[in-house]
Backbone as ProteinMPNN parsed JSONL, in Angstrom:
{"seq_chain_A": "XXXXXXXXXXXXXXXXXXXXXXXXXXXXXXXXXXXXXXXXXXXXXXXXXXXXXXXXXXXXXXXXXXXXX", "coords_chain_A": {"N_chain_A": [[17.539, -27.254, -4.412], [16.709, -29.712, -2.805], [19.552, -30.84, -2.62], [20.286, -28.789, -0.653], [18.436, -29.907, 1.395], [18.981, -32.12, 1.836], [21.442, -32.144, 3.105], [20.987, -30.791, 5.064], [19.603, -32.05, 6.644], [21.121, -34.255, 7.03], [23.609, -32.608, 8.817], [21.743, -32.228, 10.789], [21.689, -34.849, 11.741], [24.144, -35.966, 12.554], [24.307, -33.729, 14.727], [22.38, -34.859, 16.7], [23.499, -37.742, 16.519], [26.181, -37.258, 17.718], [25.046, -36.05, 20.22], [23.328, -38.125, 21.473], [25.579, -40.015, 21.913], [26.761, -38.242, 23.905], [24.452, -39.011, 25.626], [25.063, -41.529, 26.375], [27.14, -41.745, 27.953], [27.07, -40.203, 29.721], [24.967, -41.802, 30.981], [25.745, -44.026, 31.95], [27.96, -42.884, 33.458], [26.296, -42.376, 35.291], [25.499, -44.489, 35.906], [26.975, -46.16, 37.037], [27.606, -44.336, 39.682], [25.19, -44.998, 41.092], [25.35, -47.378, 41.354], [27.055, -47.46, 43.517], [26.593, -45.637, 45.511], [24.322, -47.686, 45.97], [25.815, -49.526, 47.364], [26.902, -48.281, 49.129], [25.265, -48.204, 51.696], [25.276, -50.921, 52.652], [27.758, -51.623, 53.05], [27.845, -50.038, 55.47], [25.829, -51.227, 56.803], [27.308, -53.736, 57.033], [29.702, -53.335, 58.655], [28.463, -52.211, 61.417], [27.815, -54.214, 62.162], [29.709, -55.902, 62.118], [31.171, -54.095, 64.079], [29.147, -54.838, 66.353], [29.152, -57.743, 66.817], [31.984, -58.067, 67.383], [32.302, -56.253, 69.846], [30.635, -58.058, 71.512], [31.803, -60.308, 71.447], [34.263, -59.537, 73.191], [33.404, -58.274, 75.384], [32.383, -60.527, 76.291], [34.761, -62.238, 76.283], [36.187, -61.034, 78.349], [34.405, -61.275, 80.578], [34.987, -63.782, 81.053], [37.39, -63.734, 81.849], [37.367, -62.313, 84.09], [36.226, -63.669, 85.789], [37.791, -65.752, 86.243], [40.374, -64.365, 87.414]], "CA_chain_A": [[16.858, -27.224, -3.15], [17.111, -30.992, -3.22], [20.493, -30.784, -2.21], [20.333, -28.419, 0.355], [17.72, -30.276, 2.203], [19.527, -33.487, 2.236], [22.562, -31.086, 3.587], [20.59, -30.075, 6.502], [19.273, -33.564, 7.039], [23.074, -34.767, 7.338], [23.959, -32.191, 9.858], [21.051, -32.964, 11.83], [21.835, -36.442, 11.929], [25.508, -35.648, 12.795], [24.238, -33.17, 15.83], [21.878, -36.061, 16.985], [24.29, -38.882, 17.03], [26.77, -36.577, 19.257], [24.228, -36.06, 21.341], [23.363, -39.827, 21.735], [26.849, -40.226, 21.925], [26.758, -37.611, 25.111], [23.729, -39.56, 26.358], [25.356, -42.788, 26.571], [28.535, -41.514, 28.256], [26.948, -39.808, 30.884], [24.515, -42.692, 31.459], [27.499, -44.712, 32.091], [28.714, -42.445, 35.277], [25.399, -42.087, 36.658], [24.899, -46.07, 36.514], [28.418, -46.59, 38.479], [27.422, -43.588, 40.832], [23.736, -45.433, 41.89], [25.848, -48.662, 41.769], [28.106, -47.13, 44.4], [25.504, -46.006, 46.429], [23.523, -48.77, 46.901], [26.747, -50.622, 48.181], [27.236, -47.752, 50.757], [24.126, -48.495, 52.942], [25.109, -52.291, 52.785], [28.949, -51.306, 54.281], [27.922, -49.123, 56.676], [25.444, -51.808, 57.746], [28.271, -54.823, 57.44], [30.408, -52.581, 59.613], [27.952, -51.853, 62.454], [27.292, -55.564, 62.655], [31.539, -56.328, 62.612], [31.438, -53.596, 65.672], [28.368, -55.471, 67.761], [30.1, -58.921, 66.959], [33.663, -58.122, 68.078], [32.343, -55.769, 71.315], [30.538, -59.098, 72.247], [33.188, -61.409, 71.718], [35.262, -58.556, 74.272], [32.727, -58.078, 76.33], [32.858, -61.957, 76.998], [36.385, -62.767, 77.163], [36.591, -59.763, 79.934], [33.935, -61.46, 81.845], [35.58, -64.716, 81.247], [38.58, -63.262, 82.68], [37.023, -61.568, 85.509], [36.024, -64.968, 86.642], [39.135, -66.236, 85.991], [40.828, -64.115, 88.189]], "C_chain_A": [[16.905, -28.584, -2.465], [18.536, -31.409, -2.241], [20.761, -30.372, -0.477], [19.404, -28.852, 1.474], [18.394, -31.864, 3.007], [20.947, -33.053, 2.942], [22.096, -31.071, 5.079], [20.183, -31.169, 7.267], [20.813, -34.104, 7.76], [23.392, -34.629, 8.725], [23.093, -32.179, 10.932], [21.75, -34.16, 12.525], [23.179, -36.223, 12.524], [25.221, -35.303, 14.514], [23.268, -34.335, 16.563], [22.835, -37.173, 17.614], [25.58, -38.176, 17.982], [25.952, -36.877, 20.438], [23.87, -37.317, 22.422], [24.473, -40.637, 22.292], [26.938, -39.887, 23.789], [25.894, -38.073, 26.085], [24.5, -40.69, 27.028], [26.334, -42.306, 27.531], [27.682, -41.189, 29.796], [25.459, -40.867, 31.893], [25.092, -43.79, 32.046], [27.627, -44.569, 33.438], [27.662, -42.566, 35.979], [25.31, -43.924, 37.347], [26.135, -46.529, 37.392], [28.35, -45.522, 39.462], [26.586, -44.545, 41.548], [24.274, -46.717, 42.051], [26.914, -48.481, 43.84], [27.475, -46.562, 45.491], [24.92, -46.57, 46.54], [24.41, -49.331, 47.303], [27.133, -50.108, 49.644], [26.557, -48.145, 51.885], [25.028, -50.262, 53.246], [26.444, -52.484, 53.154], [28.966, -50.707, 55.182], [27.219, -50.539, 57.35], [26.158, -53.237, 58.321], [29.73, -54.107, 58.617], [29.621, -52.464, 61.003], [27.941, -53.281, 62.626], [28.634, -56.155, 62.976], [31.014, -55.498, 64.043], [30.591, -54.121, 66.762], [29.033, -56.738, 67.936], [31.283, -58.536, 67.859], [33.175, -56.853, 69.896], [31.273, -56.913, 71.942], [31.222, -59.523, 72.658], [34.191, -60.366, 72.731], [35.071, -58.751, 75.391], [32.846, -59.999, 77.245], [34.004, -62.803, 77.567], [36.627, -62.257, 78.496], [35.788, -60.346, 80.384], [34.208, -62.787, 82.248], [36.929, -64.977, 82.06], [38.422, -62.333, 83.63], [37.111, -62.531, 86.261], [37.308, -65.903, 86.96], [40.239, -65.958, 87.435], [39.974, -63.488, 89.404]], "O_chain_A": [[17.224, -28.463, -1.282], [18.482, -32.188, -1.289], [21.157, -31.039, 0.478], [19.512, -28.228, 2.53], [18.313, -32.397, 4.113], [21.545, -34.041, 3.368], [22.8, -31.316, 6.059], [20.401, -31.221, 8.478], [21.223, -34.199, 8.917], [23.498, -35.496, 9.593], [23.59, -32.123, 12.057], [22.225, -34.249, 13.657], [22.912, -36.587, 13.669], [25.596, -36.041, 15.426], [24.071, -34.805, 17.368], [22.947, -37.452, 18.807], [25.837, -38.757, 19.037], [26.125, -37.692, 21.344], [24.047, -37.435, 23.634], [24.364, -41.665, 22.96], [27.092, -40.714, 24.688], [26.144, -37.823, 27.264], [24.532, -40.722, 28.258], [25.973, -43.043, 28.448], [27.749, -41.922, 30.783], [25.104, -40.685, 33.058], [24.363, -44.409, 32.822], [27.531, -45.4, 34.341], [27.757, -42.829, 37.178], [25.164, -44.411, 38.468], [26.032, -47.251, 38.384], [29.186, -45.732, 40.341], [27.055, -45.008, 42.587], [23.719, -47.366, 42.938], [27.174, -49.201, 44.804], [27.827, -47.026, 46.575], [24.393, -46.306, 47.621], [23.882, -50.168, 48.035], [27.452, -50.683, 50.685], [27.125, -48.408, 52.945], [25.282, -50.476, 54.432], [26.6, -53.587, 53.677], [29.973, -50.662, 55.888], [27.811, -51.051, 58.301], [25.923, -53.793, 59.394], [30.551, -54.823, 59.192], [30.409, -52.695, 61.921], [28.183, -53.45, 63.822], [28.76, -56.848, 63.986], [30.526, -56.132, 64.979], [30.965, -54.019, 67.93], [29.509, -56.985, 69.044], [31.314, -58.807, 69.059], [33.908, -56.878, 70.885], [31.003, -56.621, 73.107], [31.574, -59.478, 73.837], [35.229, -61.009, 72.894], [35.817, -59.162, 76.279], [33.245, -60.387, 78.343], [34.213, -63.54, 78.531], [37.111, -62.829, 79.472], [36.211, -60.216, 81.532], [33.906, -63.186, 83.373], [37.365, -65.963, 82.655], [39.337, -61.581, 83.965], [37.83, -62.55, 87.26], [37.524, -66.617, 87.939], [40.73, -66.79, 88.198], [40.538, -63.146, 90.443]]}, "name": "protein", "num_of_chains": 1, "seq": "XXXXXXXXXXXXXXXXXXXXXXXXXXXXXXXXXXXXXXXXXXXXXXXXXXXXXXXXXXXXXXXXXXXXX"}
């Protein structure tokens, strides 16, 4: 009986450390998903701020060159 208890113990331990195994792995993707969204907000908002910069700088040359001519 002895035997068979330390048997069942084993394959516990076996189905366990898979499992752990399966934890880790998929803790993994989620932490490079939530990495990858928080960078989105913070390119969308370095992008909107490139497009107000450069339609200044436009907006000014063209009225620099209105005057111009």
């Amino acid at each position: 009986m002895a035997e068979r208890t330390v048997t069942e113990i084993l394959e516990a331990l076996a189905r366990i450390e898979t499992d752990v195994k399966t934890i880790a792995k998929n803790g993994a993707d989620h932490e490079t998903r939530l990495r990858a969204l928080e960078q989105k907000s913070g390119k969308r908002f370095e992008s909107l701020t490139l497009a107000a910069v450069t339609a200044a700088i436009v907006g000014v040359v063209g009225y620099l060159i209105g005057k111009l001519f």
